[in-house]
C-alpha positions, 0 to 999 in steps of 0.5 A: 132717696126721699121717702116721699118719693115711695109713699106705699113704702113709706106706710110699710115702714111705719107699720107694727112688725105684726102687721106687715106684708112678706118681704120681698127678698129674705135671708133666713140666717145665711152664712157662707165660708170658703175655708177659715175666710168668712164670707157672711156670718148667720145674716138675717136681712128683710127686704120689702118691695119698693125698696132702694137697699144699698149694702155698706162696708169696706172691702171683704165686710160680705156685702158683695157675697151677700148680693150674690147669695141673693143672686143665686150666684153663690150657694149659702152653706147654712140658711136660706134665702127667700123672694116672695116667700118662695125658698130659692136656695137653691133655684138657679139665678135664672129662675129667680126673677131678677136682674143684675148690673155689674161693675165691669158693664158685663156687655158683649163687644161684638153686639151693638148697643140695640142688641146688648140691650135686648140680648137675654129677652131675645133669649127667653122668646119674648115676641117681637112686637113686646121686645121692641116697645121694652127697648123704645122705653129703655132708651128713651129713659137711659138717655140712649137714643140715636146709639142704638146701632153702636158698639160698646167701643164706642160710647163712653163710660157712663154710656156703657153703664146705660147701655146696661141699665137699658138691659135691666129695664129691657128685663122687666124684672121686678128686682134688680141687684147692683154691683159697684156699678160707678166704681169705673166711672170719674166722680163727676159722672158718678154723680150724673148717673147715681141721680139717673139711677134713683130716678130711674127706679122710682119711675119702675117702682123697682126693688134695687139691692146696691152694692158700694164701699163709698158711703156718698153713693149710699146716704145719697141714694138709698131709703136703707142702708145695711151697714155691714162689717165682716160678715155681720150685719153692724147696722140697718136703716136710714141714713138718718138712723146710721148718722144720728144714732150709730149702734157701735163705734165702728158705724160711727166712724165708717159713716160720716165723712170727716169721721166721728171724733171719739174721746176717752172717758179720761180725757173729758172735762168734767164740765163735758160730761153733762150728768156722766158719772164714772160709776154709770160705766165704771170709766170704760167710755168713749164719747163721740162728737161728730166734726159739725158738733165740735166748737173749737174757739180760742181760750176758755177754761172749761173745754178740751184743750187743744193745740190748731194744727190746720185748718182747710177752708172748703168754700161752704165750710171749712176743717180745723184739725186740732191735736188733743190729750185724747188724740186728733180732733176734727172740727167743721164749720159753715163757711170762713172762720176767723183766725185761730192761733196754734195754741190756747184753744179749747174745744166743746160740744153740746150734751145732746150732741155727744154719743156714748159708747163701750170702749171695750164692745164699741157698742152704744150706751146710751140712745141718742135723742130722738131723730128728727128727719124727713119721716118725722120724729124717730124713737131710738130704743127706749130704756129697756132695750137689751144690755150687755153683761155689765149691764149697760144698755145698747142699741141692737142692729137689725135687719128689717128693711 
């Protein structure tokens, strides 16, 4: 999502730290296990109002445990967890002013569409007059009109999925928590209803706490993304921070698709290391070349050798996948590209394109250039950032959205 699209949010964020408001939702170091499983591990997340956050990672990373601890759903066994500052820990997920969109619908099938929409403020006694005037905007906004005395047995997925988008709206709770809500949908609907899902939480100036493995769906519809990776918090911010300057090369390649290539420091070419010396790192580094940065042409001394192992024309771009001394390598360029033979190539990439990281830790060296993006130019952390044990500097994830 555009930060233009959210100009009071996008003034917080360019705030001094000193100077912002209380977040709306905070994890004070939050940890929950069930056994020798880790669910979160000592979290620390800001959230403030007006936010899309989209909780990141693979499966059992902890962002649905997360989501749930937010919820109420679970009870963290440290920490706490605060909304509007007020400690919630442990207030039962109805006192807690939110609303919730799960996977599976969550809509009862013997209810109509009407009924399932208005279900839970029929419930909490809200008058007639204001139940019907909620339902007449949900409807209206989700698309739903004329299906009102439907069943869910009735409608299609991406219907059913509206039906319980009208039930959040219907809600008018200023926080809504999404569970891997297109996970049942085809790709081709997914992508109709994640537009319908910004846009519907633009209009409401909702605070919505997404969750989802798919990383399209995250750099496509939030303004933060909390990248998460067994139970800890691997990196918070934009998807031009995530993209652009990785803190770990576990963020580089979980974001990204095709991934980030890593080389070894061994295998770099001495004209590739532009001003890398072996004893900045002691040789222990991997560089990071993101596919669109990565030139692979036909001959040249100077570059990686490479040997073509295919190549995949896409339309608007085409992948050219290559094997190396350092291992696979993938390269993407705009368009058709003239052939190349199976040998005799090389590849290269420029200096201000390459990300160094620990091939130990896996975290980050050296700070990538400035990000240039929607919000402008965006420092990365400067020289005197944190550094490990060795010495080296690396960036520091946080979790301040």
């Amino acid at each position: 999502m555009s930060n233009a699209a959210l100009p009071g949010l996008e003034r917080l964020l360019n705030m001094p730290e000193a100077m912002r408001p209380t977040p709306l939702i905070r994890l004070d170091s939050v940890s929950k296990r069930w056994g020798e499983s880790v669910g979160v591990d000592a979290v620390d997340l800001e959230i403030h109002e007006g936010a899309f956050v989209v909780l990141l990672g693979p499966s059992g990373c902890g962002k649905s445990t997360t989501l749930r601890l937010i919820a109420g759903l679970e009870t963290p066994d440290r920490g706490r967890v605060f909304i509007r500052d007020a400690d919630v820990t442990a207030r039962a997920p109805a006192g807690r002013g939110l609303s919730m969109v799960f996977q599976s619908y969550a809509l009862f099938p013997h209810l109509t569409v009407r009924d399932n929409i208005t279900f839970g403020v029929r419930v909490r006694g809200l008058p007639k007059a204001t139940i019907a005037e909620r339902l007449g905007r949900a409807v209206a906004m989700t698309g739903l009109e004329g299906l009102e005395a439907r069943k869910p047995s009735e409608l299609s997925g991406g219907q059913r999925q509206r039906v319980a988008l009208a039930r959040a709206i219907v809600a008018g709770h200023p926080i809504c928590l999404m569970d891997e809500p297109l996970s049942n949908l085809d790709a081709k609907l997914r992508h109709s209803v994640r537009q319908e899902i910004r846009a519907l939480q633009r209009n409401l100036g909702m605070t919505v706490v997404y969750v989802t493995h798919d990383q399209t769906e995250a750099m496509g519809m939030a303004d933060r993304i909390v990248l998460m990776d067994r139970g800890r918090i691997a990196q918070a911010g934009t998807p031009e921070d995530l993209y652009l300057a990785p803190a770990s090369m576990f963020v580089a390649g979980f974001i990204g698709s095709p991934p980030m290539n890593m080389i070894g420091a061994v295998h770099v070419p001495p004209a590739l290391r532009f001003g890398i010396l072996e004893r900045d790192f002691g040789g222990d580094w991997v560089i990071g070349v993101r596919p669109e940065n990565l030139e692979i042409t036909a001959g040249g001394d100077d570059g990686l050798p490479v040997r073509i192992r295919d190549v995949e024309y896409l339309g608007a771009e085409t992948l050219v996948y290559a094997e190396s001394a350092a291992g696979p390598l993938i390269a993407r360029s705009p368009g058709p590209l003239p052939p190349l033979s199976g040998g005799g190539a090389s590849a290269r990439w420029a200096g201000t394109a390459q990300h160094v990281f620990d091939s130990t830790t896996g975290r980050r060296l050296e700070p990538a250039p400035a990000i240039r993006s929607s919000r402008g130019t965006v420092p990365i952390p400067p020289a005197d950032q944190p550094r490990d044990a060795a010495g080296h500097r690396w960036c520091n994830a946080h979790g301040g959205l």
